[in-house]
C-alpha positions as CSV (number, residue, x, y, z in Angstrom):
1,X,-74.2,-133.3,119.4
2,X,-72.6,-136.0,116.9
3,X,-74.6,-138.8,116.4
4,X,-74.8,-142.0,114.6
5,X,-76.6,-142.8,111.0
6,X,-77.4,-145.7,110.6
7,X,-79.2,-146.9,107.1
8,X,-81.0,-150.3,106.3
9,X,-82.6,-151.3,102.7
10,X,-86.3,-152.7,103.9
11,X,-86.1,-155.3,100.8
12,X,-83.5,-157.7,100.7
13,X,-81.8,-156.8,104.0
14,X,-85.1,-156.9,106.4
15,X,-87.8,-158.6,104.3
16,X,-86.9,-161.3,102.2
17,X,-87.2,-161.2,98.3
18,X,-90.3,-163.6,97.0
19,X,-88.2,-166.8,95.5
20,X,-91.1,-167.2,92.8
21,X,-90.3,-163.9,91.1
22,X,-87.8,-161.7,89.4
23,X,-86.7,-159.3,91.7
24,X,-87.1,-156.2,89.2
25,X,-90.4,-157.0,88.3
26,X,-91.4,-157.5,91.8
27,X,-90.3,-154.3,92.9
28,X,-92.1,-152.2,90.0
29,X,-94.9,-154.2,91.1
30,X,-97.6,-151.4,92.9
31,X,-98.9,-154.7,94.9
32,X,-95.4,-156.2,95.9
33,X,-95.7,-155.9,99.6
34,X,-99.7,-157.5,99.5
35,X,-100.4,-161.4,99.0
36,X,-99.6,-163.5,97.1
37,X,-96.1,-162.0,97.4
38,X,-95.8,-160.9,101.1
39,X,-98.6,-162.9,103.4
40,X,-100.9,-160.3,105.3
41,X,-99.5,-161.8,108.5
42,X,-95.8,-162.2,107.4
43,X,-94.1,-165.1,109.7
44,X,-90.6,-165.4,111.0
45,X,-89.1,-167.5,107.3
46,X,-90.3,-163.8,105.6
47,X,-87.8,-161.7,107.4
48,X,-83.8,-162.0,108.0
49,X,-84.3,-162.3,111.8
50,X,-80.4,-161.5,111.5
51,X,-80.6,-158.3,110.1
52,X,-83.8,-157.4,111.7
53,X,-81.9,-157.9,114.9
54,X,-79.1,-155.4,114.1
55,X,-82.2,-152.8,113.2
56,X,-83.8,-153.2,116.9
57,X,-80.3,-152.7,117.7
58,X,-79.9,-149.2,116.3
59,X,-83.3,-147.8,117.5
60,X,-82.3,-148.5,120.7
61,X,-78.9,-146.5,120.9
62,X,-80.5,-143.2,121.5
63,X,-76.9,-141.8,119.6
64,X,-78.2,-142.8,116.5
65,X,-80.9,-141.7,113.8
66,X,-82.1,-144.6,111.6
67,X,-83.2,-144.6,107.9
68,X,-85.1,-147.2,106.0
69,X,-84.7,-147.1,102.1
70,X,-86.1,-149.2,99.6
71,X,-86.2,-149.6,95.9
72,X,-89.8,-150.4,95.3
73,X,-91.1,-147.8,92.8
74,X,-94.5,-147.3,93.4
75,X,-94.8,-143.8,94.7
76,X,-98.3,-144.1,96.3
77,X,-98.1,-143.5,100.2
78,X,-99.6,-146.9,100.9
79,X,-96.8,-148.3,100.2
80,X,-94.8,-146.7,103.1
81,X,-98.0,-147.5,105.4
82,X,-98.2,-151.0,104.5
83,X,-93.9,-151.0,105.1
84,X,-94.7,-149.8,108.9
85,X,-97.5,-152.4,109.2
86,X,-95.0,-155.2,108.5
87,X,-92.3,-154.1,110.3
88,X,-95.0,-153.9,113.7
89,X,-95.5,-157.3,113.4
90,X,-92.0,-157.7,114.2
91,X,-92.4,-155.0,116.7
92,X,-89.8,-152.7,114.9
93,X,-90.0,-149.2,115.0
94,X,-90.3,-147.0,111.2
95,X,-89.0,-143.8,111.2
96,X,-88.2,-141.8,108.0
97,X,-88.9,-143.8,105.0
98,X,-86.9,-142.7,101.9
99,X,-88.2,-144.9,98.6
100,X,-86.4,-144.4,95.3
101,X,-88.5,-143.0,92.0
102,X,-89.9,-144.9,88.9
103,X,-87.1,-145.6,86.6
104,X,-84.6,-144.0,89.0
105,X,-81.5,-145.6,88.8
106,X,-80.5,-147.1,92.4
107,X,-77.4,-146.0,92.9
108,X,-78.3,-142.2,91.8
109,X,-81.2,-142.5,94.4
110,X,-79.0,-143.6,97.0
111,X,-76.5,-141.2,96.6
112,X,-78.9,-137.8,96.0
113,X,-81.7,-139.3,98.9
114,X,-78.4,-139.3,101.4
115,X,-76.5,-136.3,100.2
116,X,-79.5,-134.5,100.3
117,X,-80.3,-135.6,104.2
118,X,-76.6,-135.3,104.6
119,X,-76.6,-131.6,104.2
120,X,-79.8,-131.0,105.6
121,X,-78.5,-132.4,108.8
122,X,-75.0,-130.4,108.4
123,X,-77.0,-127.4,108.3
124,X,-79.0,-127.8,111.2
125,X,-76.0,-128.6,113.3
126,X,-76.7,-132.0,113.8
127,X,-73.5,-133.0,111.7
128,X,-73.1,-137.2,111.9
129,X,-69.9,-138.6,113.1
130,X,-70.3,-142.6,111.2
131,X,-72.5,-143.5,109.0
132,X,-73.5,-147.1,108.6
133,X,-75.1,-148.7,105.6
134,X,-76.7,-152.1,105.9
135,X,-77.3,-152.6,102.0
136,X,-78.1,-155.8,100.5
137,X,-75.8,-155.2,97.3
138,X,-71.8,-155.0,98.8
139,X,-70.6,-152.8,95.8
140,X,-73.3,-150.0,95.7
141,X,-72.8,-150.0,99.6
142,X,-68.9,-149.4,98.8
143,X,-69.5,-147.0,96.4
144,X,-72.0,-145.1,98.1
145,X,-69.6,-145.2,101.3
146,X,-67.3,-143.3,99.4
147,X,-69.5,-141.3,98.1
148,X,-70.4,-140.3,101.4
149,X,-66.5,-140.4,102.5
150,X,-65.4,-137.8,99.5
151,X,-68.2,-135.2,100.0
152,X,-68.9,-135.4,103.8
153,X,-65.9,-136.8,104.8
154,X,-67.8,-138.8,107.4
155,X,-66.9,-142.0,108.2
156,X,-68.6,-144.8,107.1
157,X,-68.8,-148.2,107.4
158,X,-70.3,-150.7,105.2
159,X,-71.8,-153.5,107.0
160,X,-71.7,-157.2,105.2
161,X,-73.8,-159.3,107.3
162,X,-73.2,-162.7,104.6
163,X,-69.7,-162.7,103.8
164,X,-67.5,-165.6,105.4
């Protein structure tokens, strides 16, 4: 059956960046996603209700499998529980959680986390027609998206959700 992949970057795309804070040292921060940062019961202003509605969206088309990425480096597994508990307060489903390595450079991580589920899929027969990235950063999302184009030869679509 061809399906649908549809990836979304938790930070930056679904969760808003802190404004106090440098971006890089919030993510290398092992408490980023605890208070002061992120509140313990995040309200509407700390999520792009935009975005978040195009990821309720692709959980609901049963043709698709959807992938949440992010670059915050701490490698401990709260970090993916405490991702799941935010996203329930939006009632929004977590499924595979993929989260790029200390010092990793992002677009490296992108590219070898996708490849690698990519051909894992192909080899399971479960090959994807589209892919679909929802990245906060236009030009990785480009360059991963041909990437993806060159070495799967999948189609993929890069979604920008700000451009006018």
């Amino acid at each position: 059956m061809k399906k649908k992949l549809i990836i979304f970057f938790f930070e930056g795309v679904l969760l808003k960046y802190p404004v106090d804070i440098e971006k890089e040292s919030w993510l290398a921060d092992p408490e980023c996603l605890h208070y002061p940062y992120v509140p313990d019961l995040p309200g509407r202003s700390a999520w792009d209700q935009f975005a978040c509605g195009f990821y309720r969206k692709a959980w609901e088309d049963s043709t698709s499998d959807v992938i949440l990425m992010s670059s915050i480096e701490d490698q401990e597994n709260d970090v993916d529980s405490r991702i799941k508990i935010l996203m329930k307060f939006l009632k929004l489903k977590t499924g595979e959680i993929i989260r790029k390595k200390p010092g990793e450079d992002l677009r490296k991580f992108c590219e070898s986390s996708l490849g690698y589920h990519l051909s894992c899929s192909k080899g399971l027969e479960q090959s994807y027609e589209e892919v679909s990235l929802y990245f906060e950063d236009i030009e990785l999302s480009k360059d991963i998206a041909d990437y993806i184009i060159s070495e799967f030869s999948i189609t993929t679509i890069v979604h920008d959700l700000y451009s006018s």
